[in-house]
N, C-alpha and C positions, 0 to 999 in steps of 0.2 A: 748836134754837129750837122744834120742832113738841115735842119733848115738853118742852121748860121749858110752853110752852104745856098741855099737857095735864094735869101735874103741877098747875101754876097754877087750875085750872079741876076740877080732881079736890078740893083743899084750900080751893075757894072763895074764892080768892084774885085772881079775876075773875070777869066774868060770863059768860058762855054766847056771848051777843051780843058781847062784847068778845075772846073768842077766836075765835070766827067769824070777825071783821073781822081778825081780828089773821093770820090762818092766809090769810084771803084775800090780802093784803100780801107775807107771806112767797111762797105761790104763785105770784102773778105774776112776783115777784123770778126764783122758782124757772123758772120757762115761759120770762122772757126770757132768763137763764143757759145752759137747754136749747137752743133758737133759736140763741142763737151759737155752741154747742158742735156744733152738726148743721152748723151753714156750715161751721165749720173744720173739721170733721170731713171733710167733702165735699169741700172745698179740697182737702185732704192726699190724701185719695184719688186727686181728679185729679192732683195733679202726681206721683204717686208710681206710679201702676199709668198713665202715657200711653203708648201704642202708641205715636202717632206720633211722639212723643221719643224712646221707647225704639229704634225704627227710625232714627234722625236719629242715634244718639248709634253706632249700629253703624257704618252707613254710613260714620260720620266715623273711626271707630276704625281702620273696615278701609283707609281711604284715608292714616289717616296711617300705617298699618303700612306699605303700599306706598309713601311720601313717604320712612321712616327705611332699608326695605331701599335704596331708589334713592341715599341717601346714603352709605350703606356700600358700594355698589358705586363709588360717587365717589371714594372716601376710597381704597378698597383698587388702582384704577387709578391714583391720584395715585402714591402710595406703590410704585407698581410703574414708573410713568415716571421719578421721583424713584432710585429704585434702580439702575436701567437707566443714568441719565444720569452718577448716582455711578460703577459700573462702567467706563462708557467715559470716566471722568474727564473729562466736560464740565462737573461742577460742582465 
């Protein structure tokens, strides 16, 4: 746009004042474009590099690793009651 604009204004094919106005329009476009690109930008940031998520998301990790050993410890006691009982042919 800014060099159709300059092109247009190099061949006389507007005025001076009419690409001024015309580049000021574009600009602002342009400024408010920028504006939302820094929010989201900032957003992204935040949720991307949080400490305290990133702590929250450990904590939870390291709690369900202890949650799936404490079930494998279930699992492999069943299994060995169950075996036991087969053996003495109570089941």
């Amino acid at each position: 746009m800014i060099i159709r604009l300059k092109l247009d204004l190099l061949f006389n094919f507007i005025s001076e004042d009419q690409v001024v106005k015309k580049f000021q329009e574009v600009k602002k476009k342009l400024d408010k474009d920028l504006k939302i690109y820094e929010e989201l930008s900032g957003e992204m940031v935040n949720i991307s590099d949080n400490k305290i998520l990133k702590t929250e998301i450990e904590r939870k990790q390291i709690i369900l690793q202890m949650n799936i050993e404490e079930i494998r410890k279930l699992v492999n006691n069943f299994d060995n009651i169950i075996q036991n009982l087969t053996e003495k042919g109570l089941i």
